[in-house]
C-alpha positions as CSV (number, residue, x, y, z in Angstrom):
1,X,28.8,-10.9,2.7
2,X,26.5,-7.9,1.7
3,X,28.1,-7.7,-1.9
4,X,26.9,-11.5,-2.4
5,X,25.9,-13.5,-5.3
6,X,22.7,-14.2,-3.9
7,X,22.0,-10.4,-2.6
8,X,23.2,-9.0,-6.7
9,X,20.4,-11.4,-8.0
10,X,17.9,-10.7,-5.5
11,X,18.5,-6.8,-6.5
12,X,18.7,-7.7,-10.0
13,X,15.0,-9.4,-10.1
14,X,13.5,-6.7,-7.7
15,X,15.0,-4.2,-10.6
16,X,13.2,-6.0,-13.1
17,X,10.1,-6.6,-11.6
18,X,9.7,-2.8,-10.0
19,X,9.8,-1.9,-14.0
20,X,7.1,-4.6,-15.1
21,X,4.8,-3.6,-12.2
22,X,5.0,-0.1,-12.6
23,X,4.7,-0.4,-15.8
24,X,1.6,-2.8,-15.7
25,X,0.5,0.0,-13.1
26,X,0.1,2.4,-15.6
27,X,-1.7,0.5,-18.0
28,X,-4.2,-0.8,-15.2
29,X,-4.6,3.1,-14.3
30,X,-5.7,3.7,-18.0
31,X,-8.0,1.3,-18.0
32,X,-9.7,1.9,-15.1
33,X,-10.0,5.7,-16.4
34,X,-10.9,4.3,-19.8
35,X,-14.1,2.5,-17.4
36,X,-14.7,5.4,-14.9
37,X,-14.4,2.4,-12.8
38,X,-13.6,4.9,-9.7
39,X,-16.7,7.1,-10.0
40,X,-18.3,4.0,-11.0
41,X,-17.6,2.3,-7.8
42,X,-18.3,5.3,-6.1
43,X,-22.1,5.5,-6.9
44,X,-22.3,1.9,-6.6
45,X,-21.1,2.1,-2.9
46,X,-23.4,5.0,-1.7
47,X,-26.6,3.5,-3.9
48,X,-26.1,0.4,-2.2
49,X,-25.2,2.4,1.4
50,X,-28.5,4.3,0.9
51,X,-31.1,1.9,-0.1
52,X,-29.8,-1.7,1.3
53,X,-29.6,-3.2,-2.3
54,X,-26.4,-3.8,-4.3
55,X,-26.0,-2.7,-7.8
56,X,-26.6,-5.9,-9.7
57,X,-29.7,-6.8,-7.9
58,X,-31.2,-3.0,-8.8
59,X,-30.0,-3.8,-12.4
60,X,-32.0,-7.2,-12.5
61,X,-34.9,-5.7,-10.7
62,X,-35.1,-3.2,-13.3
63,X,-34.8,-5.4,-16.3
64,X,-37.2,-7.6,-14.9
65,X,-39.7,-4.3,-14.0
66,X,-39.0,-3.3,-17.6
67,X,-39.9,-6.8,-19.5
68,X,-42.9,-6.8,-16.9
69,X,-44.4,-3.8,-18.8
70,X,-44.6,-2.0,-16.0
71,X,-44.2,2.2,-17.1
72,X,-44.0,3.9,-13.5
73,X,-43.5,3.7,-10.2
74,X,-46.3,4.2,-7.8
75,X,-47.3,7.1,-6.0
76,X,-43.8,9.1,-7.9
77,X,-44.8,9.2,-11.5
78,X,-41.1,8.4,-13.0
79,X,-40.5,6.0,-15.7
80,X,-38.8,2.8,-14.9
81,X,-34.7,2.4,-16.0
82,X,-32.7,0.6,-16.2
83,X,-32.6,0.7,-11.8
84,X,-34.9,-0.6,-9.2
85,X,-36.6,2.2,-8.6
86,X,-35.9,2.0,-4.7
87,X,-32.3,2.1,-5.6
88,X,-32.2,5.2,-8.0
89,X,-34.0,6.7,-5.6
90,X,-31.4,6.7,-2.8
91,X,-29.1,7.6,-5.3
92,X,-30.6,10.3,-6.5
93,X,-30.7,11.8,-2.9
94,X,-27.0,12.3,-3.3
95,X,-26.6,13.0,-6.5
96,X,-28.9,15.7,-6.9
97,X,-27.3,18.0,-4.2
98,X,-25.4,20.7,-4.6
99,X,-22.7,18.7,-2.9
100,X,-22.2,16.1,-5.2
101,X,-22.9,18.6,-8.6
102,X,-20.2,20.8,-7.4
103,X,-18.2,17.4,-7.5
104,X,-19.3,16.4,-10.8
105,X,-18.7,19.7,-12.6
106,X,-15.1,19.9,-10.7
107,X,-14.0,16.1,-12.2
108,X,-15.0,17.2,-15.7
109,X,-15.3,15.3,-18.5
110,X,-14.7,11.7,-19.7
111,X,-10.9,11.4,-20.5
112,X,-11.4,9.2,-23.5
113,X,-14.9,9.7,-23.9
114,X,-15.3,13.7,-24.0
115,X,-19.4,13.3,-24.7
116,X,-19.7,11.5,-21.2
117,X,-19.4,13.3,-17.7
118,X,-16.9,12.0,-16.0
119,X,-18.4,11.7,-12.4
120,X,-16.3,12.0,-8.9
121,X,-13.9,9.5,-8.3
122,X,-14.1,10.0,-4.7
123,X,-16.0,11.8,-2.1
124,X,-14.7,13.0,1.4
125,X,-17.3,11.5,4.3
126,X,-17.8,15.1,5.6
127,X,-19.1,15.9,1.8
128,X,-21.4,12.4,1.6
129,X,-22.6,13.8,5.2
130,X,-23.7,17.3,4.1
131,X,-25.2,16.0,1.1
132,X,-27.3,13.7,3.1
133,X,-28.0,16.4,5.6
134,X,-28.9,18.7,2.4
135,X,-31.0,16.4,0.7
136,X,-33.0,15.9,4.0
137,X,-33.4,19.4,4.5
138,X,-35.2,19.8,1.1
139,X,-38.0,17.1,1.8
140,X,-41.0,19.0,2.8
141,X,-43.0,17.8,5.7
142,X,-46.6,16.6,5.5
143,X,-49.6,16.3,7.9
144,X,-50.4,13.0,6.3
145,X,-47.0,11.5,6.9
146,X,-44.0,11.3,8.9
147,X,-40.9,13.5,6.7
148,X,-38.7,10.0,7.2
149,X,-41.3,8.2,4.9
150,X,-39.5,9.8,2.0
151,X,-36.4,8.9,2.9
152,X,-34.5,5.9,1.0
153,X,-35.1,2.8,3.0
154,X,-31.8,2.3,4.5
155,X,-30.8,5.9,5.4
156,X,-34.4,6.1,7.4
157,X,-33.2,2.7,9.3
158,X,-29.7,4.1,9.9
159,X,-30.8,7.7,11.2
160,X,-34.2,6.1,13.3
161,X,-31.6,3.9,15.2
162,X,-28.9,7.1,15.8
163,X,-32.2,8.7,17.6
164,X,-33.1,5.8,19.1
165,X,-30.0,6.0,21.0
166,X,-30.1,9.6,21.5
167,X,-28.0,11.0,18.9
168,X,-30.4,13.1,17.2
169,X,-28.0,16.4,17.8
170,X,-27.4,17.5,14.5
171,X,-23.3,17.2,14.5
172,X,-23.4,14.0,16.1
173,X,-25.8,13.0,12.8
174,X,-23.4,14.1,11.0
175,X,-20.5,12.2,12.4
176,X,-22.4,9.0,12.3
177,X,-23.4,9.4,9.0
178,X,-19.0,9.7,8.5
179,X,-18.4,7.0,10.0
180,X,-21.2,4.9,8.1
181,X,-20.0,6.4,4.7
182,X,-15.8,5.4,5.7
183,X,-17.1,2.2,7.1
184,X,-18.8,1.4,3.4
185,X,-16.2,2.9,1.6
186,X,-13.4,0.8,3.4
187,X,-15.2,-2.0,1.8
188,X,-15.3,-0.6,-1.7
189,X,-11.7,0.0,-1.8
190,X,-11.0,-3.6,-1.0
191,X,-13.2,-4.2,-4.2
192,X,-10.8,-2.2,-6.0
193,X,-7.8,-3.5,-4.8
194,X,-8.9,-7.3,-5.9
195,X,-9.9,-5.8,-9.3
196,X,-6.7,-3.9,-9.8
197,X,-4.8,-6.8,-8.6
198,X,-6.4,-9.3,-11.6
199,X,-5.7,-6.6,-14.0
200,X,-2.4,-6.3,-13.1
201,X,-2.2,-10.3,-13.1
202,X,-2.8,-10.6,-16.8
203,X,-1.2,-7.1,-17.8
204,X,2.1,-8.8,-16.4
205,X,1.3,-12.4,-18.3
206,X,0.9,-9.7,-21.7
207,X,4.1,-7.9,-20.6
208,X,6.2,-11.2,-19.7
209,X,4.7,-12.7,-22.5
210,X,5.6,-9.9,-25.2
211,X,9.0,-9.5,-23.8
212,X,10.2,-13.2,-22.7
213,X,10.6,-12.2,-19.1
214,X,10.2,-15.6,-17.4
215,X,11.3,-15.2,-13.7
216,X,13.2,-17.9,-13.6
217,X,15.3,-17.8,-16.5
218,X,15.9,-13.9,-15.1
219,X,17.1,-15.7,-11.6
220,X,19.3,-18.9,-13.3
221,X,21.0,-15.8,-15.7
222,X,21.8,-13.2,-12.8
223,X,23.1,-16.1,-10.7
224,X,25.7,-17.8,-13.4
225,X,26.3,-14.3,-15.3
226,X,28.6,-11.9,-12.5
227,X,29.2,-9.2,-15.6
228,X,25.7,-8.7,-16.1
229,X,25.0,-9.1,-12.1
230,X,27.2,-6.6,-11.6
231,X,25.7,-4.0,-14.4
232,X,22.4,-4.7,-13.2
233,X,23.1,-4.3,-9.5
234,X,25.3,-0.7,-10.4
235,X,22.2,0.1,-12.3
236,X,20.1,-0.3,-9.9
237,X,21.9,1.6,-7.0
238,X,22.3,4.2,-9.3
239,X,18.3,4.2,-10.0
240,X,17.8,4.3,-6.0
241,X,20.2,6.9,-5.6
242,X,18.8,9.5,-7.8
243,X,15.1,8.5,-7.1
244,X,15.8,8.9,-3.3
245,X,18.2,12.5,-4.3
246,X,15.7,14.2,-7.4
247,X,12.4,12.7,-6.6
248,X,10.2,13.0,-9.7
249,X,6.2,13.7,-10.1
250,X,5.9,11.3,-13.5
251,X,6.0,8.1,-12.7
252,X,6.0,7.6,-16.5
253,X,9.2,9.2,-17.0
254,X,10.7,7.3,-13.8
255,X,9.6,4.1,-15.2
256,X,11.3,4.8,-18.9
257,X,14.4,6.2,-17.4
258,X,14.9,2.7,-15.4
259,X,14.1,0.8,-18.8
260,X,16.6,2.7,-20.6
261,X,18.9,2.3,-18.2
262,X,18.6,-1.4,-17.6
263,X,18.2,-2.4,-21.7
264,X,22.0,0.2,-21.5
265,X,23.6,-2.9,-19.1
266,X,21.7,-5.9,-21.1
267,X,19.4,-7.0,-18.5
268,X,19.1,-11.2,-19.4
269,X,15.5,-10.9,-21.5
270,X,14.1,-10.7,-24.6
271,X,13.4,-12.6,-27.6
272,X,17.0,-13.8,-29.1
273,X,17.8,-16.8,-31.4
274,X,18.1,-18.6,-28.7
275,X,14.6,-17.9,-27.1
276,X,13.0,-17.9,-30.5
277,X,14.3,-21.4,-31.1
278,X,12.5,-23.2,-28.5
279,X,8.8,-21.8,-29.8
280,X,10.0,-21.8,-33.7
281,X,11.9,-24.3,-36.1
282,X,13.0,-21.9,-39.1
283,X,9.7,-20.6,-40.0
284,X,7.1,-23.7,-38.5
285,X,6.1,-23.4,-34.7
286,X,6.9,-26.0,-33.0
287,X,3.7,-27.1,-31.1
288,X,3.2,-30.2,-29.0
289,X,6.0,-31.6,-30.4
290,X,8.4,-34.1,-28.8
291,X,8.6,-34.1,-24.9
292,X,12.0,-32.4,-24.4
293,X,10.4,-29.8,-26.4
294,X,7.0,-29.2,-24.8
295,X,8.6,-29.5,-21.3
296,X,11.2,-26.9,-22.5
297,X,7.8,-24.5,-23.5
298,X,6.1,-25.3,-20.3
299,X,9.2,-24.6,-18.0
300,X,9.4,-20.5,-20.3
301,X,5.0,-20.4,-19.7
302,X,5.6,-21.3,-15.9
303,X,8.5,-18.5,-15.6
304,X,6.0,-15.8,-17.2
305,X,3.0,-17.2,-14.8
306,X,5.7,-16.8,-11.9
307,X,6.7,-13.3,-13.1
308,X,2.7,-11.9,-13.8
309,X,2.7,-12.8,-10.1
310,X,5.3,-11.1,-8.7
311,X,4.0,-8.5,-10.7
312,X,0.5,-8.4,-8.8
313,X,2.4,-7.3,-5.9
314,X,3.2,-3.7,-7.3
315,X,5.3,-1.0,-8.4
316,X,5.5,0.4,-4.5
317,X,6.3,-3.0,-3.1
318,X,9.1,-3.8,-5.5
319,X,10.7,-0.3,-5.2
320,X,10.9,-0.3,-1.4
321,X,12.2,-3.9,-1.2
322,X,14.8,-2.3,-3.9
323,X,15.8,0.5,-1.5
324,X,16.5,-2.1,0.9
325,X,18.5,-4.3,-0.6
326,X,20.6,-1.8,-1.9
327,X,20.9,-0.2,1.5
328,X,22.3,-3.6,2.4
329,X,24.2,-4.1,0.2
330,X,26.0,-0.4,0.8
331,X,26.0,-0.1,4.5
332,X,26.1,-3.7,5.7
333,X,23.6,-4.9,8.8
334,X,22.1,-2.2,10.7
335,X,23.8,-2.7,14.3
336,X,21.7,-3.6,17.2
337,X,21.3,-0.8,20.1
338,X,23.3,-0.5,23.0
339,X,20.4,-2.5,25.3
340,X,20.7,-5.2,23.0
341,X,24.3,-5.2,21.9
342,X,26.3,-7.9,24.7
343,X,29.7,-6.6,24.5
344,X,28.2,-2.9,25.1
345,X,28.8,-0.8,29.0
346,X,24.8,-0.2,28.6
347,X,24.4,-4.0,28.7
348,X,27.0,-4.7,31.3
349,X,25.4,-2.3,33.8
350,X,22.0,-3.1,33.0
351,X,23.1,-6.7,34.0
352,X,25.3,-6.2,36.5
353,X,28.2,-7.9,34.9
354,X,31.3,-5.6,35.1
355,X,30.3,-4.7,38.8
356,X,33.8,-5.5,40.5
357,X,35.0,-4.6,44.5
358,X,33.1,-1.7,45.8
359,X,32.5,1.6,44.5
360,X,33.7,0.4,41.3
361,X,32.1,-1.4,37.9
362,X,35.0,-1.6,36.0
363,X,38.7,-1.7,36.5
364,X,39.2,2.3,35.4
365,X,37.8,5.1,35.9
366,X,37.4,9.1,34.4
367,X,39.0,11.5,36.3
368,X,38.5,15.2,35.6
369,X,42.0,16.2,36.5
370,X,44.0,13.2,35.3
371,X,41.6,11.8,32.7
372,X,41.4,8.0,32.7
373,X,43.0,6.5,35.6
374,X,42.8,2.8,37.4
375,X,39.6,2.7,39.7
376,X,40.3,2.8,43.4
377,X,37.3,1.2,45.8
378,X,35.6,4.1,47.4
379,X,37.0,5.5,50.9
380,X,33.4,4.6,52.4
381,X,32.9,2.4,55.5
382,X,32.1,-1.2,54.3
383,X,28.6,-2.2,55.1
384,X,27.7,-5.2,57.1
385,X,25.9,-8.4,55.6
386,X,22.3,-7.8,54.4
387,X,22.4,-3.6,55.2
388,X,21.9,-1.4,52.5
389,X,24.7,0.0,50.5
390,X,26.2,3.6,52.0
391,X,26.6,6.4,50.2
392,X,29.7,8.6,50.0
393,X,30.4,12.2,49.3
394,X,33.8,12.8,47.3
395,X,35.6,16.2,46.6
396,X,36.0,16.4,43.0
397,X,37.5,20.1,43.2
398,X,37.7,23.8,44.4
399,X,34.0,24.1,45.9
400,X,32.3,20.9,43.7
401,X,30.8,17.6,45.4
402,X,30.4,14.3,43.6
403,X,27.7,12.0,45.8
404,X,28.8,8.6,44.8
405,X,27.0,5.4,45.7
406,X,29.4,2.7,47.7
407,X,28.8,-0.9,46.6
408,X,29.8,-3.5,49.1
């Protein structure tokens, strides 16, 4: 059963997709390095956290400030930017700590662009809290005005209602202002994960596309072709095996040994004659041609859409669904426990099923001197209807008792 057609295929296609999506992994990392989309995100998050406005409302505010004519902001003396000034503000309160420099100077520079600083793609929510509680201890207080009136808007809001409630200990500041930064920062990664998950989308339509993988030509080859099934499948196992035995660090180099090792067996893609033919005629393309032919492009189009996909789900997913299958298919069913198992002496006494005449639940017995022997009912005095079952003691040997409980 566990070395199946339809288990060889299934490990076949998670094969091939764990190599597309890692692979589309890796260029979706690259990109978002290429972007800073990370540190990107990351000021975006604590601009918005700090002064109740999200990014593309500061940028339209400041664009709009900007074509006003407008050449500072009131009572600060700073030119407007390209930022509601309200926003850069509150952003600045972070930024300009020691906290957050000490960040920026540790991530570097730009990978791909050297002249631009790179910027911290994330931050802890002890180190957003002792920035916060840095950048309030540098505001100087006035007689004319409350210290809090400096404050970006939202952060005065937040911290006003923590001492409304009686939290104005400074550690207890601090561990709201935590939870308010992992709170917001939960929400940015979902961001991320719906941006990366596009990406990944349209990397795997490139990658399917480039490389004729259609999912379910894949799936309709594995199923009728056992040699290749079977080199796949051996492939495969013998991927998961040295993975799980000499972990590596690269995930590059994990990814090209897999493709090596499944182009070595002839995994069923690519561009042959045969592929070729049904987008080509010699050198013409053949486009929108007769119906057989269209229907036989939109059926290959369909089986790249299907595999971009499957590759949304993600390197991770496909390699652990891998490991599974192939545990499967070596070691069969994993076997229910004991409690659960119905031919099992757990489940029989749990249930009461193998109790027999009294003192026994079975017909044998273990004997320390004679090993396994025919059960005897106890020597106890029977008890009469509706008392309580008696108890017993037994001699088991030279100066041991055994108590053993009488059934009746």
């Amino acid at each position: 059963m566990f070395g199946s057609q339809a288990l060889e295929t299934a490990i076949g296609l998670a094969t091939l997709f764990f190599i597309l999506a890692t692979g589309a992994s890796a260029i979706c990392e690259v990109i978002s390095r290429w972007f800073s989309k990370r540190s990107t995100d990351l000021e975006r998050c604590i601009g918005a956290l700090l002064s109740g406005m999200d990014a593309k409302k500061a940028k339209d505010e400041g664009k709009r400030a900007k074509k006003a004519g407008k050449k500072a902001v009131e009572d600060e003396g700073k030119e407007w930017g390209d930022l509601d000034p309200t926003y850069q503000h509150a952003l600045d309160a972070v930024k300009n700590t020691s906290v957050w420099l000490a960040a920026e100077a540790a991530a570097g520079k730009s990978l791909f662009r050297r002249t631009k600083s790179k910027g911290p793609s994330y931050l802890s929510s002890k180190a957003f809290a002792d920035a916060v509680i840095e950048y309030i201890s540098q505001v100087e207080p006035s007689d004319e005005r409350p210290v809090s009136e400096s404050w970006p808007e939202n952060l005065k809001v937040r911290l006003s209602a923590m001492i409304a409630e009686g939290r104005d200990d400074l550690l207890e500041v601090k561990a709201g202002l935590e939870t308010w930064f992992d709170e917001s920062m939960a929400r940015a990664e979902g961001s991320y994960k719906r941006w990366a998950t596009l990406v990944l989308f349209f990397i795997g339509l490139l990658l399917a596309g480039a490389g004729n993988v259609s999912a379910i030509d894949a799936a309709q080859d594995l199923w009728t072709d056992p040699v290749a099934r079977a080199a796949v499948t051996d492939a495969a196992e013998k991927y998961v095996t040295d993975a799980s035995t000499n972990p590596t660090s690269d995930s590059v180099d994990s990814v090209d040994e897999a493709t090596k090792l499944v182009a070595k067996v002839g995994f069923p893609v690519g561009w042959n004659a045969e592929a070729k033919a049904v987008w080509v005629e010699g050198s013409d393309p053949k486009v929108f041609g007769s119906w057989s032919e269209t229907r036989a492009q939109l059926w290959v189009v369909l089986g790249w859409i299907l595999t971009a996909l499957l590759v949304m789900l993600g390197g991770p997913f496909w390699f652990d669904l891998l490991t599974r299958l192939v545990a499967v298919r070596g070691s069969g069913a994993k076997p229910d426990p004991a409690a659960k198992d119905d031919g099992s002496a757990t489940k029989t006494l749990t249930t009461g099923a193998g109790e027999g005449v009294a003192g026994t639940t079975g017909k044998k017995k273990l004997d320390l001197a004679t090993g396994i022997v025919e059960a005897e009912p106890s020597a106890g005095i029977a008890a009469k209807a509706g008392e309580k079952s008696g108890k017993t003691l037994v001699s088991v040997g030279r100066g041991g008792w055994r108590l053993e409980l009488t059934r009746h």
